[in-house]
VEXROZA-33560 format. One record per residue (C-alpha): residue number from 1; residue in one letter; x negated, y, z negated. Coordinates in pm, 1 decimal. Layout:
! residues N
  nr rest     east    north       up
 NUM    A        X        Y        Z
...
***
This chain:
! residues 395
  nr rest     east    north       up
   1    X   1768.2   -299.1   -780.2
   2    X   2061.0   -274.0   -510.0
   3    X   2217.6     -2.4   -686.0
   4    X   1839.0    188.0   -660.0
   5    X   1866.6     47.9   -271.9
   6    X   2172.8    241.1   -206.9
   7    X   2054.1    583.3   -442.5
   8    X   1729.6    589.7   -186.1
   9    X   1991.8    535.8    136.3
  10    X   2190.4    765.7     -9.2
  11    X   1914.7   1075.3    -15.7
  12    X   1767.2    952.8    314.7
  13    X   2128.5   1014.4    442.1
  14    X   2164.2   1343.9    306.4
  15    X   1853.2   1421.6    411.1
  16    X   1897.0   1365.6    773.1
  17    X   2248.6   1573.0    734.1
  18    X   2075.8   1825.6    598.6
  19    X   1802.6   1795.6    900.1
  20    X   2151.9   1779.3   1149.0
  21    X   2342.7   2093.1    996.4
  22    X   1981.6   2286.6   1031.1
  23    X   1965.1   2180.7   1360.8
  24    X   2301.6   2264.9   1436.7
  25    X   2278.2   2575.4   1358.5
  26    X   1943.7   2672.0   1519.4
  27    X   2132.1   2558.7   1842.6
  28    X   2437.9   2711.4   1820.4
  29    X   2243.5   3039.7   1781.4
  30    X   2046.3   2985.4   2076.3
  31    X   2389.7   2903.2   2236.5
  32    X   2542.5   3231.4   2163.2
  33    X   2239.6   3446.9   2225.5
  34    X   2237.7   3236.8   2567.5
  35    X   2643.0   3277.2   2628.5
  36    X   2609.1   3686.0   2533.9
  37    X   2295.2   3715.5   2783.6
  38    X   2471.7   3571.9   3053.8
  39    X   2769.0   3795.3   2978.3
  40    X   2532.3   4101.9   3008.3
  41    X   2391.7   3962.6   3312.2
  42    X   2741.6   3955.1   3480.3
  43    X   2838.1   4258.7   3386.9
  44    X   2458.2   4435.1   3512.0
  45    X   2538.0   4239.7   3869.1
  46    X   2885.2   4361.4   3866.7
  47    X   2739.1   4708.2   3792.6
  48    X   2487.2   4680.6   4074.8
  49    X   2720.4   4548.6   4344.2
  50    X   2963.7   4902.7   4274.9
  51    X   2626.7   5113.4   4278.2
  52    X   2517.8   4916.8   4631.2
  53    X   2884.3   4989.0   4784.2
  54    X   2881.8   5348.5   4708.3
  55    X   2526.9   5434.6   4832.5
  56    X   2604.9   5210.9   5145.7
  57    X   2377.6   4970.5   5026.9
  58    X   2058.4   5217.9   5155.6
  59    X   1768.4   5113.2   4850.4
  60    X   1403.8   5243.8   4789.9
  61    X   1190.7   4951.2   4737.3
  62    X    989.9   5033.7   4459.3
  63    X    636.6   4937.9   4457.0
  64    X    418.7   4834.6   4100.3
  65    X    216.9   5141.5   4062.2
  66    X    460.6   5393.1   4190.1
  67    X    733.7   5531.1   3970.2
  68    X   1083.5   5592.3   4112.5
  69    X   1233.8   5918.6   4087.0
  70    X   1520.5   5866.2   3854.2
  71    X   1234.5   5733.4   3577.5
  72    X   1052.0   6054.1   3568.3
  73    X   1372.1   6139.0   3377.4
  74    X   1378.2   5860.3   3133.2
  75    X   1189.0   5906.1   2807.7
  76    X   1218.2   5683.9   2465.2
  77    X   1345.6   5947.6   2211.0
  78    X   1313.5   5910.0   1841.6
  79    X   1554.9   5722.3   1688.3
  80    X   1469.6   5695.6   1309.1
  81    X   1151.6   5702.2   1119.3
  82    X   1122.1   5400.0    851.5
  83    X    902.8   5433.2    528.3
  84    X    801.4   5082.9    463.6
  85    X    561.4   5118.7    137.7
  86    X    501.0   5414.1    -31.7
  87    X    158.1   5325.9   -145.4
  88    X     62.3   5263.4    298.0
  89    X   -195.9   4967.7    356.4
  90    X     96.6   4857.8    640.2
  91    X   -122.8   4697.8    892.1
  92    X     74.9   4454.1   1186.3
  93    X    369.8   4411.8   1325.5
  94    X    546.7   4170.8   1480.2
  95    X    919.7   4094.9   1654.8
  96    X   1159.1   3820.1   1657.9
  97    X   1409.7   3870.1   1926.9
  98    X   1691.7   3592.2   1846.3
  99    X   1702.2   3730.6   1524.1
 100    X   1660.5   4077.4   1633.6
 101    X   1435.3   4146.8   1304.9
 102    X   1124.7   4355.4   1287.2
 103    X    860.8   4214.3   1040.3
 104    X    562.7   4466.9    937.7
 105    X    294.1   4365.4    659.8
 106    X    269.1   4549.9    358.0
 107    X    131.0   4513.3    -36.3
 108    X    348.8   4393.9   -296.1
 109    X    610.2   4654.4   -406.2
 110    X    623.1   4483.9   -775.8
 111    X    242.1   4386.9   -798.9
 112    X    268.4   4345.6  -1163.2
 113    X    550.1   4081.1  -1103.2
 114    X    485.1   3955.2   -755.5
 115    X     84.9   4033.9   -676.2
 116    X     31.2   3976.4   -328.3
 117    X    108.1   4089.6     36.2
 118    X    459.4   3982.7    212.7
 119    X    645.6   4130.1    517.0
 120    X    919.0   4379.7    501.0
 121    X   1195.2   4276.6    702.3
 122    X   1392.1   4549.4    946.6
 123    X   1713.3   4476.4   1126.0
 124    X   1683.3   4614.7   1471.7
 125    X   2074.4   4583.9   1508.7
 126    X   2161.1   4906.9   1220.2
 127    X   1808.2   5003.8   1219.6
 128    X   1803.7   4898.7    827.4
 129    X   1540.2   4758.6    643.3
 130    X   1656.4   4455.1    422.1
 131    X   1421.8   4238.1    170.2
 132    X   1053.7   4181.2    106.0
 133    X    928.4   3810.1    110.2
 134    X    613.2   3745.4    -80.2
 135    X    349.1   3531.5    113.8
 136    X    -22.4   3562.7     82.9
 137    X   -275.9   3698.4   -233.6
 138    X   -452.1   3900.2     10.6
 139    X   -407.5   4172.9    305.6
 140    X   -275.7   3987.7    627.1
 141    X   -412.4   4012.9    994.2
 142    X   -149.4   3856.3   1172.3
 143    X    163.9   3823.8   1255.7
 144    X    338.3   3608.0   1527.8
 145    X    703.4   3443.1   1595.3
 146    X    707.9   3101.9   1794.3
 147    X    978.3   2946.7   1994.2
 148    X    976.2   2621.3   1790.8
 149    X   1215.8   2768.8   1571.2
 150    X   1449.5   3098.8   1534.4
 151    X   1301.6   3300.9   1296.1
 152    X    935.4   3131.2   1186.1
 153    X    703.3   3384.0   1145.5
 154    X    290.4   3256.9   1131.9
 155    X     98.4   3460.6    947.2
 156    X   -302.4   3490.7    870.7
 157    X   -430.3   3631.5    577.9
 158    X   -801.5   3756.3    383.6
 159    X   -710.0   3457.6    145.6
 160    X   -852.4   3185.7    299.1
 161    X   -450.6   3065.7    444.6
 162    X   -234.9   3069.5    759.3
 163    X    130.7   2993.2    681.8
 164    X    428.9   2945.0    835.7
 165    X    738.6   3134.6    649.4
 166    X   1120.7   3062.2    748.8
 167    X   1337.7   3369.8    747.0
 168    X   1621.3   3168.1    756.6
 169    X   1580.4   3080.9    366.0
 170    X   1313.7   3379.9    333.0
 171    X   1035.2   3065.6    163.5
 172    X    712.5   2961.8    303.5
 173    X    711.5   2630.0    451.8
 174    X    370.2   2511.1    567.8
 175    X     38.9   2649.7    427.1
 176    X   -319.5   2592.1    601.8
 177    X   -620.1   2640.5    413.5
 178    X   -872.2   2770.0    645.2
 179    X  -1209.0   2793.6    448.1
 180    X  -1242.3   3104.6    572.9
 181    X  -1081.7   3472.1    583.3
 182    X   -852.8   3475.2    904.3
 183    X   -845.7   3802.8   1117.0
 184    X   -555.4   3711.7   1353.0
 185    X   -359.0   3417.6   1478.8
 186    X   -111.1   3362.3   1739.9
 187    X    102.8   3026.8   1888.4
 188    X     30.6   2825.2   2169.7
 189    X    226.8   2901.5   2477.8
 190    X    255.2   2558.3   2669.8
 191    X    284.6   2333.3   2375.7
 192    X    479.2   2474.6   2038.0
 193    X    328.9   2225.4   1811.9
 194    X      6.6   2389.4   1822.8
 195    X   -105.9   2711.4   1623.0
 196    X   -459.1   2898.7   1623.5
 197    X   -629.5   3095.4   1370.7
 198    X   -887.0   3305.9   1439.2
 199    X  -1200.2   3313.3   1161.4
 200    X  -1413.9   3605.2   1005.8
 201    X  -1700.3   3356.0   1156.2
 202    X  -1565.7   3393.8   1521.3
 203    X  -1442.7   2984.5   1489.6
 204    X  -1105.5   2912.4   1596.9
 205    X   -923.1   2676.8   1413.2
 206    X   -603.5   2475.3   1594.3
 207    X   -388.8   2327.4   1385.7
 208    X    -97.4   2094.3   1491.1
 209    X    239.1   2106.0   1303.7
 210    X    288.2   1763.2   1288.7
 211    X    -36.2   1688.3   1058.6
 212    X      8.1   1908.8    726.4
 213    X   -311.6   1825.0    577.7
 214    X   -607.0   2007.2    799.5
 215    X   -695.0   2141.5   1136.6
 216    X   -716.7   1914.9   1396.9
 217    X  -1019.5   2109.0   1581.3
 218    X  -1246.9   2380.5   1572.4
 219    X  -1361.8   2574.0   1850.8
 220    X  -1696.9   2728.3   1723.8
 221    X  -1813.2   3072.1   1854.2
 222    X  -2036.3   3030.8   2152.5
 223    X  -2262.0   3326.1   2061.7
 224    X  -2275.8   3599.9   1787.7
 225    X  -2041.4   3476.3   1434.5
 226    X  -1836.5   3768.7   1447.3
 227    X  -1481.9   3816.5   1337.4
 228    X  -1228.4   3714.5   1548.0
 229    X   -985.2   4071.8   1567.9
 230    X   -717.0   3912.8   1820.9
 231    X   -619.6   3575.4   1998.0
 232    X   -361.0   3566.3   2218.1
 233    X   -217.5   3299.6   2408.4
 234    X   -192.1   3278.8   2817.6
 235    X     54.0   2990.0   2914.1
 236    X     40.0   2819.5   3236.4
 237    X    238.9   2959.7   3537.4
 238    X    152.6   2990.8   3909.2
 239    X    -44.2   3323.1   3920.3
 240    X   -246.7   3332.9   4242.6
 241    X   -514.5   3511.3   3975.2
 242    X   -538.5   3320.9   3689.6
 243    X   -324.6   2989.6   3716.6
 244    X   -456.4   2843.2   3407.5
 245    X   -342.5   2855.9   3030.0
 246    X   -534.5   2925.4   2714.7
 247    X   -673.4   3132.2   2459.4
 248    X   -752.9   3484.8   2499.8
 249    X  -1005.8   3563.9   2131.7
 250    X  -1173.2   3854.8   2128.3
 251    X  -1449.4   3978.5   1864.3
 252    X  -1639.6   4286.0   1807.6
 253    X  -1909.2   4155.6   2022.1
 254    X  -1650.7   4079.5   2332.7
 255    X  -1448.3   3815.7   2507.6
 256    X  -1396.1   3446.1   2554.8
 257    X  -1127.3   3293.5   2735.7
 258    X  -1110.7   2935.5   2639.6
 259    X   -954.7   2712.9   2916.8
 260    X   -701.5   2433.1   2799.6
 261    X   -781.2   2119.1   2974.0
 262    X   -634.5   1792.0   3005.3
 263    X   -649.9   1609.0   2705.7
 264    X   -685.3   1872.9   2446.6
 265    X  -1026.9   2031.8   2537.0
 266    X  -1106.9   2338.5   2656.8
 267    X  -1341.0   2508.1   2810.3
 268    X  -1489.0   2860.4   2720.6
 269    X  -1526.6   3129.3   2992.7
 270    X  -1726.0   3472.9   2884.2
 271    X  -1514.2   3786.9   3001.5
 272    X  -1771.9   4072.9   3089.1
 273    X  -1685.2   4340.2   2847.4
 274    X  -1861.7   4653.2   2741.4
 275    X  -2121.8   4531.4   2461.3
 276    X  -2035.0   4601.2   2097.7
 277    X  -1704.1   4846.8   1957.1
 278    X  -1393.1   4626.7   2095.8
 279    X  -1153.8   4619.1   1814.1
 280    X   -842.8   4455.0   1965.9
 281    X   -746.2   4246.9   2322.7
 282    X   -377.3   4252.3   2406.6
 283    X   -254.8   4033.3   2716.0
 284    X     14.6   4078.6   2930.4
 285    X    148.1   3726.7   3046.8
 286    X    382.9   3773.4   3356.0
 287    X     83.4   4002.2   3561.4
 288    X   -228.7   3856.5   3381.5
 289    X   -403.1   4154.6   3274.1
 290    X   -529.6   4224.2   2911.6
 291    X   -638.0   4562.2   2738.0
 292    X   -951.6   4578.4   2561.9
 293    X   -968.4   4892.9   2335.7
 294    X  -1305.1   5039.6   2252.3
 295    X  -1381.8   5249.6   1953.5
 296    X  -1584.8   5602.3   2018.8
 297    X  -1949.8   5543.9   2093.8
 298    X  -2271.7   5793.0   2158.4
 299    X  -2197.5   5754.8   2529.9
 300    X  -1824.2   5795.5   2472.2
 301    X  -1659.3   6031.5   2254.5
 302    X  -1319.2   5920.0   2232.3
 303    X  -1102.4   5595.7   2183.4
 304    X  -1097.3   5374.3   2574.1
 305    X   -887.5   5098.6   2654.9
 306    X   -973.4   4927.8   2959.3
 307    X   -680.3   4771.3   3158.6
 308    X   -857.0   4417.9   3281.8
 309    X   -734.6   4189.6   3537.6
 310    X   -822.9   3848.9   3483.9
 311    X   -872.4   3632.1   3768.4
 312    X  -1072.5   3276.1   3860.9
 313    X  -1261.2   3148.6   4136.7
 314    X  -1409.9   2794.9   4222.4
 315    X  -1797.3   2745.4   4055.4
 316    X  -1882.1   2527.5   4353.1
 317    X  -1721.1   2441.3   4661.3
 318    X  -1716.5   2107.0   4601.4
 319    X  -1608.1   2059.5   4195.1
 320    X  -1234.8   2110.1   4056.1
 321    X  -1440.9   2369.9   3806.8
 322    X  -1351.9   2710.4   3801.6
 323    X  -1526.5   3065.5   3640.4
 324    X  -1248.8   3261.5   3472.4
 325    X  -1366.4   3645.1   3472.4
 326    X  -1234.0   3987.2   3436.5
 327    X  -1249.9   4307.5   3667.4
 328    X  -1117.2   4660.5   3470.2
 329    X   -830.5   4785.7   3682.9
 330    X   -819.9   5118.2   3476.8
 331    X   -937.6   5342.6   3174.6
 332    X   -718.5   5512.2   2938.7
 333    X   -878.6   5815.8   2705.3
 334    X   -688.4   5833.1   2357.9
 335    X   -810.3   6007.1   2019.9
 336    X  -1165.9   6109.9   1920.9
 337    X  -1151.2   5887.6   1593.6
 338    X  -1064.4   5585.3   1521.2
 339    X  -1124.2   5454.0   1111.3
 340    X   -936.0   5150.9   1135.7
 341    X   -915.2   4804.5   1351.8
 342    X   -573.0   4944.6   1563.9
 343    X   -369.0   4779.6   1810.6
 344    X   -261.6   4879.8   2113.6
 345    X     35.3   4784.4   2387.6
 346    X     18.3   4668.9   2705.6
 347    X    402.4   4586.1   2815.6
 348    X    671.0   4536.1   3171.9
 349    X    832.1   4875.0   3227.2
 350    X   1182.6   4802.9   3092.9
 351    X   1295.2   4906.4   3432.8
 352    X   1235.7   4549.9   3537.4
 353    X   1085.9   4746.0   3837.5
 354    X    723.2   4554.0   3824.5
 355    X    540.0   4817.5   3676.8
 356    X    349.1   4796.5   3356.3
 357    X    263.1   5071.2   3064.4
 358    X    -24.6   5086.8   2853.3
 359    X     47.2   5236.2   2519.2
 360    X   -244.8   5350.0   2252.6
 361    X   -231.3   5501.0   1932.6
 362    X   -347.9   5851.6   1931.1
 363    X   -543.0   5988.2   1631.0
 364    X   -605.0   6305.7   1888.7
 365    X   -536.1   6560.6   1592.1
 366    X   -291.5   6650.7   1266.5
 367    X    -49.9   6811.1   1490.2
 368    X    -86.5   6608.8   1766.2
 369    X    -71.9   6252.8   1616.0
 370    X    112.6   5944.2   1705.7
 371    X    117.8   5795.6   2056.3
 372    X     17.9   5790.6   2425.7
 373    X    222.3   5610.0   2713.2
 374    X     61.4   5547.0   3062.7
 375    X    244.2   5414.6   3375.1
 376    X    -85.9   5162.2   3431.6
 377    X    -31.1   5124.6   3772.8
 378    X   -111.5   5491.2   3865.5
 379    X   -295.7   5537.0   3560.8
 380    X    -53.3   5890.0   3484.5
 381    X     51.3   5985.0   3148.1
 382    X    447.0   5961.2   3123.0
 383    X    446.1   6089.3   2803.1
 384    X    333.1   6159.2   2414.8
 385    X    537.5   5995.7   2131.3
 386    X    485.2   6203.7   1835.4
 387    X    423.5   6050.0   1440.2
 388    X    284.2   6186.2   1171.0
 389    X     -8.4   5914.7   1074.2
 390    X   -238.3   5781.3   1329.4
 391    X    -60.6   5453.8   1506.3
 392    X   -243.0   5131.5   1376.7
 393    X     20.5   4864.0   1563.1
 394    X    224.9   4917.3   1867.2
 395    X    514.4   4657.6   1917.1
***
């Protein structure tokens, strides 16, 4: 019995190495990445303060919604073109920065060995595409890194699961059985234990990583059971708009931002969006404005997403309460069809400058297909990325 004692101290022992060394090395990555940002940061300020001497530190300040003149000049040029699967069915993307890997859905390339859907992996750094890693039975929704970890991708899938697959060791490591089909999924924001899954009933389902077995609520739809195309999460931040955090879901019926409120309730506002034909809501933390795409209509020929900026105001005078809402900022006309669920972008100008762009896919015509890019602020078009399929995810 005491030599059993010391064989279970023994594994409990090696265990919590094994935990260490992982940890370890999670850390020291996020230590490097940190060291080499602050490096680059140095050198940009450097940079700046030589730029400021020569032009006798005279600067144009450079307001959100008007570009400056040197960007007129700057385009994104084609770099390289990637062919993921040869039989298509590639739906979502999504991007891990630490890692700097590019994940995009596809079917099994040996279905007769290894049925299925997995992710294709695609190193950003040599713009090479490395392995596939098998993870659901059935086409997936959505994709989403986390900051609980470098490198754990969530992922919701037609088979009934969301799962949680390490690309450190390339396995899946947590599986959730929903019930349902799940259309999309994302993290939450202000607390990383917490993951959502959006439902082909319109239900949310939260699960918390530290209980394996089953969700730990259910939001259920307020109105019509519709699937639940996107969820997105808005963290808390002091935003004289919108200073609350929570979940952004969006059906094909329309909106619902659901409030997160002390003690692990929330509260669902109903965003006024056009009725019926919204096929994807993408958020843009920092500003907090969100782009609802429309698909082409009688009244409307072509493919519209509305720029949104969502805001609050007090229900009463009195009460703490508040009415989240939305108010579109701006439209954006892309292609005349639209076959598929697609999404679109809504992104900071990588100038750092405060502006944003709004980028949609553009199914326009054969010779003309790929994508548009809109300054948002002004509403101009900067310019037309070409491809030659109609975009279905912009990341």
């Amino acid at each position: 019995s005491s030599l059993e004692k010391e064989q279970m101290l023994r594994r409990q022992a090696e265990l919590e190495s094994a935990q260490s060394r992982l940890q370890l090395q999670v850390l020291t990555g996020e230590c490097s990445k940190l060291r080499k940002q602050v490096q680059e940061l140095k050198a940009l300020v450097a940079q700046h303060n030589v730029s400021a001497s020569q032009q006798g530190g005279s600067f144009r300040t450079c307001l959100p919604g008007s570009l400056p003149s040197s960007q007129s000049q700057r385009k994104y040029h084609l770099e390289k073109v990637f062919v993921v699967s040869q039989t298509g069915s590639c739906r979502v993307m999504a991007y891990c920065d630490s890692l700097s890997c590019l994940v995009v859905s596809q079917p099994s390339p040996q279905s007769t060995f290894i049925p299925g859907c997995g992710v294709k992996m695609m190193s950003v750094a040599n713009l090479k595409s490395s392995q596939y890693i098998p993870i659901h039975s059935k086409q997936i929704r959505g994709l989403a890194f986390g900051s609980r970890a470098a490198g754990l991708l969530l992922s919701a899938a037609l088979d009934n699961t969301l799962k949680l697959t390490s690309l450190a060791t390339n396995t899946v490591v947590q599986t959730y059985n929903t019930g349902r089909p799940v259309w999309s999924c994302c993290w939450c924001l202000d607390d990383r234990n917490y993951i959502y899954a959006g439902l082909v009933n319109g239900s949310i389902m939260i699960y918390d990583l530290r209980h394996t077995n089953s969700h730990v609520q259910e939001l259920v739809p307020q109105k019509s059971r519709c699937p639940m195309v996107s969820l997105s999460y808005l963290p808390r931040m002091a935003s004289a708009s919108l200073p609350y955090g929570g979940i952004l879901a969006g059906t094909l019926e329309g909106a619902c931002f659901w409030e997160k409120k002390a003690g692990d309730s929330y509260q669902p506002h109903h965003l006024p969006l056009e009725p019926g034909g919204c096929i994807d809501i993408q958020t843009e933390i920092s500003t907090r404005h969100c782009l609802a795409t429309y698909r082409p209509s009688k009244n409307n020929t072509c493919v519209r997403c509305v720029m949104m900026e969502l805001t609050c105001s007090p229900l009463t005078e009195a009460s703490d309460d508040v009415v989240c809402s939305s108010n579109p900022v701006q439209t954006f006309s892309a292609g005349p069809t639209c076959k598929l669920l697609t999404k679109n972008a809504i992104f900071q100008s990588p100038e750092e400058d405060g502006s944003v762009f709004v980028c949609a896919g553009d199914g326009a015509s054969n010779s003309a297909l790929g994508s548009l890019l809109w300054d948002a602020g002004s509403g101009s078009l900067l310019q037309k990325l070409q491809a030659d399929l109609p975009g279905l995810d912009i990341c």
